[in-house]
C-alpha positions in Angstrom: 119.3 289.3 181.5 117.5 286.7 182.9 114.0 286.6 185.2 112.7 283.6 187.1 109.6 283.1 189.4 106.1 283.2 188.2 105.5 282.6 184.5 104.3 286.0 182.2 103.5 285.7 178.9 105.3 287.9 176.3 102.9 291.2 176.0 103.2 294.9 174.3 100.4 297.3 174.6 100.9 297.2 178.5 101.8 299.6 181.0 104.7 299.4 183.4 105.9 301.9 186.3 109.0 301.8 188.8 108.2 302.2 192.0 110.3 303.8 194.4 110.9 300.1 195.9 112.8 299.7 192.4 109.6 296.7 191.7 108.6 297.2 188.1 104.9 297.0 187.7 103.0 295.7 184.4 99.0 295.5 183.5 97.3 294.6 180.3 98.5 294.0 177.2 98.0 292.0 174.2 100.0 289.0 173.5 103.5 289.6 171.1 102.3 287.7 168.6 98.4 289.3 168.5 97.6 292.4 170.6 93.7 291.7 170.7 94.2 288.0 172.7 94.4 289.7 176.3 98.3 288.7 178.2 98.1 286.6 181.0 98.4 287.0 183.7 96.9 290.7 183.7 99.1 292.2 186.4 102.7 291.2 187.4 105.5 292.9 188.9 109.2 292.1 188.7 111.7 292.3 191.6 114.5 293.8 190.3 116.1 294.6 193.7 117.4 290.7 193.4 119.8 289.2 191.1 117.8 286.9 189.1 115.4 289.4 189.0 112.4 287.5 190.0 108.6 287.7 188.6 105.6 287.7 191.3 102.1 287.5 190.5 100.5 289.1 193.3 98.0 286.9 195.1 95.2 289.1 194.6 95.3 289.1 190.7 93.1 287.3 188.4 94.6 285.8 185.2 91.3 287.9 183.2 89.9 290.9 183.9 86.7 289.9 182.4 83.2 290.1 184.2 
């Protein structure tokens, strides 16, 4: 399975939800590799009503959630 639009880093830590439009939400995280070094960007969602599914980061999101 295969994804392509925006870029996401790899993350785990996160938290995801389906919405009812079958778009798969994700915010937070810590990179695979070291959960403390925050994911980028911090929110996403994935089209999965399309085949490639296709990442979006919305236009409102910032790539850090620091002040």
């Amino acid at each position: 399975m295969q994804a392509i639009g925006d870029k996401i880093s790899s993350r785990d830590g996160h938290s995801a939800v389906l919405t009812q439009n079958e778009t798969i939400i994700i915010h937070g995280g810590g990179t695979a590799i070291n959960s403390f070094i925050q994911s980028e960007p911090v929110l996403a969602t994935l089209d999965t009503t399309v085949n490639p599914m296709r990442w979006i980061i919305p236009n409102n999101s910032s790539t850090s959630n620091t002040p």
